[in-house]
N, C-alpha and C positions, 0 to 999 in steps of 0.2 A: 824902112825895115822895122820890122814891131817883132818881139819875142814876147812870150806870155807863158811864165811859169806856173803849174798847178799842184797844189800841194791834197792830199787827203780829198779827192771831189767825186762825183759819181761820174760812171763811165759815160752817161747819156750827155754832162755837160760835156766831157773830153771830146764823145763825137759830136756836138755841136760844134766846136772850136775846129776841128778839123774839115766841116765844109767851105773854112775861108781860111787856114794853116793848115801848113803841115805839121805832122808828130815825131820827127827825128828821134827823138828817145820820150819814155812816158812822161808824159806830166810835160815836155819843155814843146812848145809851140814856137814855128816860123812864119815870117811871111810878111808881103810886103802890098797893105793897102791903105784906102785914104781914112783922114783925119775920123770921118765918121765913121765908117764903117769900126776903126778903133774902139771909138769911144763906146756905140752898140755891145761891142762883146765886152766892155769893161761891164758896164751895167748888165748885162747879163747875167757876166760870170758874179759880180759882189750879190746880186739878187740869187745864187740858186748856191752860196759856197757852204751853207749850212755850218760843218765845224773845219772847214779847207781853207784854205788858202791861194791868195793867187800875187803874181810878180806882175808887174807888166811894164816893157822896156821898148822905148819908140825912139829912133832916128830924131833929131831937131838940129835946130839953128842954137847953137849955146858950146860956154866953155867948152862941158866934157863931148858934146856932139853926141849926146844923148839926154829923156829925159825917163823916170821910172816912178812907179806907185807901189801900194801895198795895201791887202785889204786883207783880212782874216788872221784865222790865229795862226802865228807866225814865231819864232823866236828871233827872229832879225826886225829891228827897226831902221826903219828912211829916216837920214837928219841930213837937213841942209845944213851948210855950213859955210855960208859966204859964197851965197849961189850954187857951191858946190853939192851935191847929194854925195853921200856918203853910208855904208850901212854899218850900223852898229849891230854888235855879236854881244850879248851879255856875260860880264867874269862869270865862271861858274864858280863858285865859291868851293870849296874842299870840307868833306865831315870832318868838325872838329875845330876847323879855324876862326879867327876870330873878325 
C-alpha cells in the first residue's frame, strides 16, 4: 500500500500521479505498487514540487508496519526516534510571550 500526500503542486503533477493512484480527496493519493515504481514517483514528484510539498507512506516489514518521507516545504517534520518515525508539529509560540 503507498499513499502520497500533495501539498501546494501543479495540477499536471497531480495527474501524473494519478495514472498509477488514485485521488480519493485532493492532494491525498492511493494505491498499491512495486518498490520501484515507488521510488519513480518519489523522484518525480521532489524534481517538479517547486514551493509544494509532498508525504509519502509505504507498507513495510518494521515496528510501526509502515515507512514515510518528506520533501518540500512543509511545517511538519519526520524524526526518528528509536526506529520509531514520528512527526513533529512546531509550538507556535503566542504574540507577546516569552
Amino acid at each position: 500500500m503507498l499513499v502520497m500526500i500533495l501539498e501546494r503542486v501543479t495540477p499536471s503533477l497531480r495527474g501524473e500521479l494519478s495514472r498509477w493512484l488514485i485521488e480519493p480527496h485532493v492532494g491525498v493519493f492511493v494505491g498499491d505498487v512495486s518498490a520501484m515504481v515507488r521510488d519513480k514517483l518519489w523522484e518525480k514528484c521532489c524534481a517538479r514540487l517547486r514551493s509544494g510539498a509532498v508525504i509519502q507512506i509505504w507498507s513495510t516489514n518494521n515496528e510501526q508496519g509502515f515507512a514515510m518521507r518528506a520533501a518540500g516545504q512543509t511545517d511538519r517534520a519526520l524524526v526518528d526516534f528509536e526506529g520509531i518515525t514520528l512527526v513533529r508539529i512546531p509550538w507556535a509560540k503566542k504574540e507577546g510571550a516569552s
